[in-house]
C-alpha positions in Angstrom: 124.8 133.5 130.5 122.7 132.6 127.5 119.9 134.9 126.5 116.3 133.4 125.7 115.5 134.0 122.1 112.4 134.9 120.9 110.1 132.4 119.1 109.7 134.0 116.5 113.0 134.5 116.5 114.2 131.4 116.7 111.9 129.6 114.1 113.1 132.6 111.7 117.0 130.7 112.6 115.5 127.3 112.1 114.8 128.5 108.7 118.0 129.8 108.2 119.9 126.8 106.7 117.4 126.2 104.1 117.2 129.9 103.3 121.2 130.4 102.9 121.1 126.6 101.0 119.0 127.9 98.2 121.0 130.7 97.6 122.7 130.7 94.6 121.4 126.9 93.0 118.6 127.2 89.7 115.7 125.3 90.1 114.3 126.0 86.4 115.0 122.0 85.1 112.0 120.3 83.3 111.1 117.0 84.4 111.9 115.3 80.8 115.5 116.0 81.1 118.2 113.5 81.9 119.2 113.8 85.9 122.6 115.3 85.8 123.6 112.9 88.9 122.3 110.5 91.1 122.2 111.3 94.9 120.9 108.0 96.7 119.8 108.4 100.6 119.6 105.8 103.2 117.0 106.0 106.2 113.4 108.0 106.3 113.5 109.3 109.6 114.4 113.5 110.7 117.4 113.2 108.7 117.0 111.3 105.7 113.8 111.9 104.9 114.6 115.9 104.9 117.7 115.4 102.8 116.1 113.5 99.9 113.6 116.5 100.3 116.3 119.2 99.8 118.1 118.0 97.5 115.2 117.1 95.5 114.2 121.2 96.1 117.5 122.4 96.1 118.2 121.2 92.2 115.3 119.4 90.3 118.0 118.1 87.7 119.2 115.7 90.3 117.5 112.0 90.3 117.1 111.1 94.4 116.1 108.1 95.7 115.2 107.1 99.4 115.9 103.9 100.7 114.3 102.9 103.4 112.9 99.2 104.3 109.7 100.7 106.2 106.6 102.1 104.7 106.4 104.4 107.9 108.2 105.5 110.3 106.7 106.0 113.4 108.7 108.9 115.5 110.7 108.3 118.8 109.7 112.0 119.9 105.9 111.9 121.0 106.0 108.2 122.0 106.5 108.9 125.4 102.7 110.3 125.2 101.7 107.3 123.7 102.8 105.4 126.9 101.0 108.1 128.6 97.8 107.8 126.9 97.2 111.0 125.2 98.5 110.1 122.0 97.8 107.1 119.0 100.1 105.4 117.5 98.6 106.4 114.5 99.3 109.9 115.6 103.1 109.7 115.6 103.5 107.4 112.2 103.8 109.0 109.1 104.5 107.8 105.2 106.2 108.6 101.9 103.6 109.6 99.3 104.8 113.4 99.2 107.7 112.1 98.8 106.6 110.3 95.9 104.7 113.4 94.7 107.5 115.4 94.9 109.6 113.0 92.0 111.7 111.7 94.6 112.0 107.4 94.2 111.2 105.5 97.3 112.5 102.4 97.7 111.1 99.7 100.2 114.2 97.8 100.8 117.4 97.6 103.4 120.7 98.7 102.5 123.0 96.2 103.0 126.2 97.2 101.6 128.1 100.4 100.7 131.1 100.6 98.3 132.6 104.1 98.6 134.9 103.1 95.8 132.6 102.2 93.1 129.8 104.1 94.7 127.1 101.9 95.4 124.7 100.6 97.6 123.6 97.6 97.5 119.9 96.3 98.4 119.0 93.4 100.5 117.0 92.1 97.1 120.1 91.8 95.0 119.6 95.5 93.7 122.8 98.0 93.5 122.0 101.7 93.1 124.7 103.8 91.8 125.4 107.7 93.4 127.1 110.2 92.0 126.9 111.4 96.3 125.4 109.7 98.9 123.6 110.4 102.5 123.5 107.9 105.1 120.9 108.5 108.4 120.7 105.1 109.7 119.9 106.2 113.0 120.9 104.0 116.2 121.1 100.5 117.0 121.4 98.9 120.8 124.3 97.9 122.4 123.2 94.7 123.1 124.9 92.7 126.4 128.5 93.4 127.6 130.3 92.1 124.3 128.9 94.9 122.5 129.5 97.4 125.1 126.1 97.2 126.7 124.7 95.7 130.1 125.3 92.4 130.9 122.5 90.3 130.6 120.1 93.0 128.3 120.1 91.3 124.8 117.2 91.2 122.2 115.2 88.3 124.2 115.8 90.2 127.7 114.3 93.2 125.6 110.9 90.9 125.2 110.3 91.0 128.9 111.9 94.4 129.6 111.4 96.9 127.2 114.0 99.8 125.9 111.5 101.4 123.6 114.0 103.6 122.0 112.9 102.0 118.7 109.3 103.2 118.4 106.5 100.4 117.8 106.2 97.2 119.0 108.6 98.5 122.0 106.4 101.4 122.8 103.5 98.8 122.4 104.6 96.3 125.0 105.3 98.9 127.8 102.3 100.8 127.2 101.0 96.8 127.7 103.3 96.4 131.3 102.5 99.4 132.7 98.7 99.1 132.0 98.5 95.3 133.6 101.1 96.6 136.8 99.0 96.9 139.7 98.5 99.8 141.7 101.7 100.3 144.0 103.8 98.8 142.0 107.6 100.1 141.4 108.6 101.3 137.9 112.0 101.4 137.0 113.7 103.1 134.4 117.3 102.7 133.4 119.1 105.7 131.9 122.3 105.2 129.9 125.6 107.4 129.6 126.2 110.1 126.7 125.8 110.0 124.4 122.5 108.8 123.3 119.4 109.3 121.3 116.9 112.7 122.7 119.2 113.1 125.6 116.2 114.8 127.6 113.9 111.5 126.5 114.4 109.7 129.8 113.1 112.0 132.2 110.1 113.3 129.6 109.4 109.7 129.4 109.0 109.5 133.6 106.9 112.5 133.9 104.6 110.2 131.3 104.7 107.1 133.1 104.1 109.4 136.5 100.8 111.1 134.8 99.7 107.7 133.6 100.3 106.4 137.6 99.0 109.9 139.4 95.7 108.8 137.3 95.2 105.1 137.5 97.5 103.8 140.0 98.8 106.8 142.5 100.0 104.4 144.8 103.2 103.2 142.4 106.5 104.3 142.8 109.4 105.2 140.3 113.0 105.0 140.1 115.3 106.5 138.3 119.0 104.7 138.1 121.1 106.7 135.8 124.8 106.3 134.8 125.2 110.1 134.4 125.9 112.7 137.3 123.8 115.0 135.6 121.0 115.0 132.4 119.6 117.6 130.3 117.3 120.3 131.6 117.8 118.8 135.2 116.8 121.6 137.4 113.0 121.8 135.3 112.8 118.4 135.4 113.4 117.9 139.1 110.9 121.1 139.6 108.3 119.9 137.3 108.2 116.2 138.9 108.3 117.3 142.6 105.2 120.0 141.8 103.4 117.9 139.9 104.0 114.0 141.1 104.9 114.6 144.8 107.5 111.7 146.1 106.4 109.7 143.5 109.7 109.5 141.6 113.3 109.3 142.9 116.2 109.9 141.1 119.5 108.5 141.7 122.5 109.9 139.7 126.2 107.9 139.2 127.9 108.8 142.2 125.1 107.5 144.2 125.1 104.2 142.3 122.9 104.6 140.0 124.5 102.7 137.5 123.0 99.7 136.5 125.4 96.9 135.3 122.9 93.8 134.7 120.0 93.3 134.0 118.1 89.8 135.6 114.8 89.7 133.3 113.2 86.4 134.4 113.5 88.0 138.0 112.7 91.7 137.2 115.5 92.7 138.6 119.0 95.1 137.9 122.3 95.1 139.6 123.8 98.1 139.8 127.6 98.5 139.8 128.0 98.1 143.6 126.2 95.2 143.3 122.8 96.6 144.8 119.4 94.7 143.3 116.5 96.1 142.4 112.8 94.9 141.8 110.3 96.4 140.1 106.7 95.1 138.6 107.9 97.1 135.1 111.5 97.9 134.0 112.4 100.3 131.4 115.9 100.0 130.4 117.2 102.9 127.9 120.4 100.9 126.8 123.7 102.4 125.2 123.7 103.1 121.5 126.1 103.0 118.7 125.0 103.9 114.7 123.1 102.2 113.0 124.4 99.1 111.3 125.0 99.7 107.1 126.8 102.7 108.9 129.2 100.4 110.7 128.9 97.3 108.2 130.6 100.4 105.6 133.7 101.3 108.2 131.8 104.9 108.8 131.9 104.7 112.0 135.1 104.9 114.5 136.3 103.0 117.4 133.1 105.0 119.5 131.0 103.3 117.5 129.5 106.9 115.9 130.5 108.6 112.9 133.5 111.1 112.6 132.4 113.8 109.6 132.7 117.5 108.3 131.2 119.9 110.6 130.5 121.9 107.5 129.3 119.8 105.3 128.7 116.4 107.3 130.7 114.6 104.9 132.2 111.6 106.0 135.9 111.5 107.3 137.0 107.8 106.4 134.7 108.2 102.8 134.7 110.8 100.7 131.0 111.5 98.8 129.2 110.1 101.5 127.5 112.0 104.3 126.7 110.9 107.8 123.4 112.7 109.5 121.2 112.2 112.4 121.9 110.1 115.1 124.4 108.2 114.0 127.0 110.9 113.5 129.7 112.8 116.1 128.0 116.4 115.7 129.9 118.4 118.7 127.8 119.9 120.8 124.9 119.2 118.8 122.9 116.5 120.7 121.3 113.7 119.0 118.0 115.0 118.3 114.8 115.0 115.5 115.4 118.5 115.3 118.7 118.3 115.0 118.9 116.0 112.1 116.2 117.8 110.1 118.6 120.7 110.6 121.8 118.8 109.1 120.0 117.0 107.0 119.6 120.8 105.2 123.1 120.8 105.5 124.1 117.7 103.7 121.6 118.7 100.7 122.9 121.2 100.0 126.7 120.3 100.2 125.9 117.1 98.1 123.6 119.5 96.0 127.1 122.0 95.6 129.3 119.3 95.3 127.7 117.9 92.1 127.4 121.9 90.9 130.7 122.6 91.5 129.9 125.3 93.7 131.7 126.0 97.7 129.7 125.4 100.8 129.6 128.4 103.3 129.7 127.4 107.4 126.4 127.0 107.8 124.4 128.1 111.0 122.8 124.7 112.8 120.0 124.8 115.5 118.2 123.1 117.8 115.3 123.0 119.9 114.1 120.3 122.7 110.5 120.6 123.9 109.4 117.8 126.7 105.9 118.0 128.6 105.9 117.1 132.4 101.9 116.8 131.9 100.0 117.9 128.7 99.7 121.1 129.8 103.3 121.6 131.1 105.7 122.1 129.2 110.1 122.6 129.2 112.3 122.9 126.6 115.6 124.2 125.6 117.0 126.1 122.5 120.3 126.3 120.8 122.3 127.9 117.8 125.6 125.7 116.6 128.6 127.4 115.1 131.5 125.3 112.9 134.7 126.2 115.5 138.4 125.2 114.7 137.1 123.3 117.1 134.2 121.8 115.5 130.7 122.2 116.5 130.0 124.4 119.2 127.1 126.7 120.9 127.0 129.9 119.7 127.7 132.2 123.0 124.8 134.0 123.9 122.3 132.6 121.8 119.4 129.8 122.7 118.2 129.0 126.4 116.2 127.4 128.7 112.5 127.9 129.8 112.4 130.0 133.1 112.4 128.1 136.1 109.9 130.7 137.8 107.6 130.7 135.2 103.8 130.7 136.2 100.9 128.1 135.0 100.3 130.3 131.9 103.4 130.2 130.4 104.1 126.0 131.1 100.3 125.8 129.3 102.1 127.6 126.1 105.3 125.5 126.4 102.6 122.6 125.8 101.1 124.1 123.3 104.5 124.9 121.3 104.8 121.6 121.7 102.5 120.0 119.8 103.0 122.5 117.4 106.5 121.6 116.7 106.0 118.1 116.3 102.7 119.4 113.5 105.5 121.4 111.5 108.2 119.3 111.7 105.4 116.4 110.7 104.3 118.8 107.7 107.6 119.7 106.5 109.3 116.3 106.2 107.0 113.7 105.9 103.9 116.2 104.5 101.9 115.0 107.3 
């Protein structure tokens, strides 16, 4: 039985990588000195964007760039409160001027090709950037149709009429869009995909949102829930949360039941399950399977999953030496695939890639993790882990982490909301500066 940590004690072990990282490195370099090596980083989301911060903290000698082809990055956690109504997407879209301010070089461009061997990237402008080491967070891609390992039927033109939105933006957009124009009594159905997957508890947050949205402006609509898993995370406060809450509104129907959907029809609105059972809905949400992203596969990081194999101490890659693999993309044990989790190996990677270059040994680090999810803005769940480096490879610390309480009164799912939003602020703050 795990214990429930403190907060307090828990944000003192969030801080724990980047206390135990510093130990040891000098940060006394002048800014008119030669770097001593060149650490190059691929993607600005939770992972990359907080390893080109540490390394760029951890040892000022070191040049770092950041390549990413966006000028924001607008966050997959907090967009399902953007579908519900309660949040901008201006709110959950941040930039890279501190980067910039801190002397770390942003550049505006895709990666389109990695050579491990001569250590370089190469830009989709012709540019090649040489490392000295090198951190790769490219975050997901979609499993698009059957030939890819997806659904049959769900490509990127299906995707135009029904919406994964597990890419933030113009997704988000055009649900927020459906759901607003369904009329009242309509059925919304939401498609949830086997592990492993981006923000494993993402689905059912995102059905509590679309079930606020309804219980406001159209309480006579209906959800469904197919899912291709027997189980999903923080089940039980889900499932209590949604039947206090929303009433019959939503039903869930697990694997065993036939819940999994097989193709998707999106000129009918309609899936097919794997027993062959059709369903139509007025608005379909279909959270699709996931591989890494694509420079990560394109480079041969990424195994016959379709994820990438690394160092659970240092998140080093296990086909390519020099190059780390963080975030999403990567095969992390136990660690699921999470904002918070990246920021917490990104740490991890800077300061390997930092000890590397320094000659200097990397000690097992200490990862965590913690998942808040709202059921209504003043309701909130979440779950809290510490990650050890086993013989095994990544695994939860016994005794250590939790769940909310599944008795807990009013007051306490008010502060879970509040904790919230106060995550996503200091996460904000810390990575991006905003």
């Amino acid at each position: 039985m795990k214990t429930q940590l403190s907060r307090r004690s828990f944000t003192r072990l969030a801080g724990a990588t980047a206390a135990t990282a510093t130990f040891g490195l000098s940060a006394c370099a002048t800014m008119d000195k030669p770097a001593k090596a060149n650490v190059v980083v691929i993607g600005g989301g939770f992972g990359g964007a907080t390893a080109a911060r540490y390394v760029r903290q951890f040892d000022p000698d070191i040049a770092v760039t950041l390549v990413e082809p966006n000028r924001s990055f607008i966050t997959c956690p907090f967009s399902n409160y953007v579908l519900a109504g309660f949040k901008r997407m201006d709110q959950i879209t941040h930039g890279y001027r501190s980067h910039e301010a801190a002397g770390i070089k942003v550049v505006h461009q895709m990666a389109t090709a990695i050579d491990a061997t001569k250590k370089t990237v190469t830009l989709d402008n012709g540019t090649v950037l040489n490392y000295d080491r090198l951190i790769v967070a490219p975050g997901i891609d979609i499993r698009w149709d059957s030939a890819q390992g997806g659904i049959q039927g769900y490509n990127e033109a299906a995707a135009e009429r029904v919406p994964h939105a597990w890419k933030p933006g113009a997704q988000t957009l055009l649900l927020r869009r459906q759901l607003e124009a369904m009329p009242d009594g309509g059925v919304f159905i939401l498609s949830a995909p086997a592990n492993p997957f981006r923000c494993p508890p993402g689905p059912y947050e995102r059905v509590a949102m679309v079930a606020h949205y309804f219980k406001q402006q159209k309480p006579r609509s209906k959800i469904l829930v197919l899912d291709a898993k027997e189980q999903f995370s923080k089940q039980g406060l889900f499932q209590d949360g949604w039947k206090a809450v929303y009433g019959e509104m939503i039903e869930w129907v697990p694997l065993s039941k036939d819940g999994r959907v097989t193709q998707v029809v999106a000129n009918e609105m309609t899936v097919v399950t794997e027993f062959g059972q059709r369903h139509r809905a007025a608005v379909i949400n279909v959270v699709p399977p996931q591989m890494a992203g694509k420079i990560a596969r394109d480079a041969g990081l990424a195994n016959q999953t379709g994820w990438c194999a690394v160092d659970p101490t240092t998140f080093e890659s296990s086909v390519h030496k020099g190059v780390h693999v963080i975030g999403d993309a990567c095969i992390a044990g136990a660690m699921p695939k999470s904002g918070f989790a990246a920021n917490s190996q990104g740490k991890v990677a800077a300061l390997a890639a930092v000890n590397a270059i320094n000659g200097k040994p990397t000690a097992a680090p200490t990862y965590v993790n913690t998942c808040y999810s709202l059921i209504t803005p003043d309701y909130g769940i979440s779950v809290a882990d510490v990650y050890r480096v086993t013989p095994q490879g990544i695994a939860a610390a016994p005794n250590a982490g939790g769940v909310s309480p599944r008795q807990a009164d009013a007051a306490f799912r008010v502060q879970e909301a509040r904790y919230t939003e106060g995550w996503y602020a200091a996460m904000g703050k810390e990575i991006w500066g905003t």
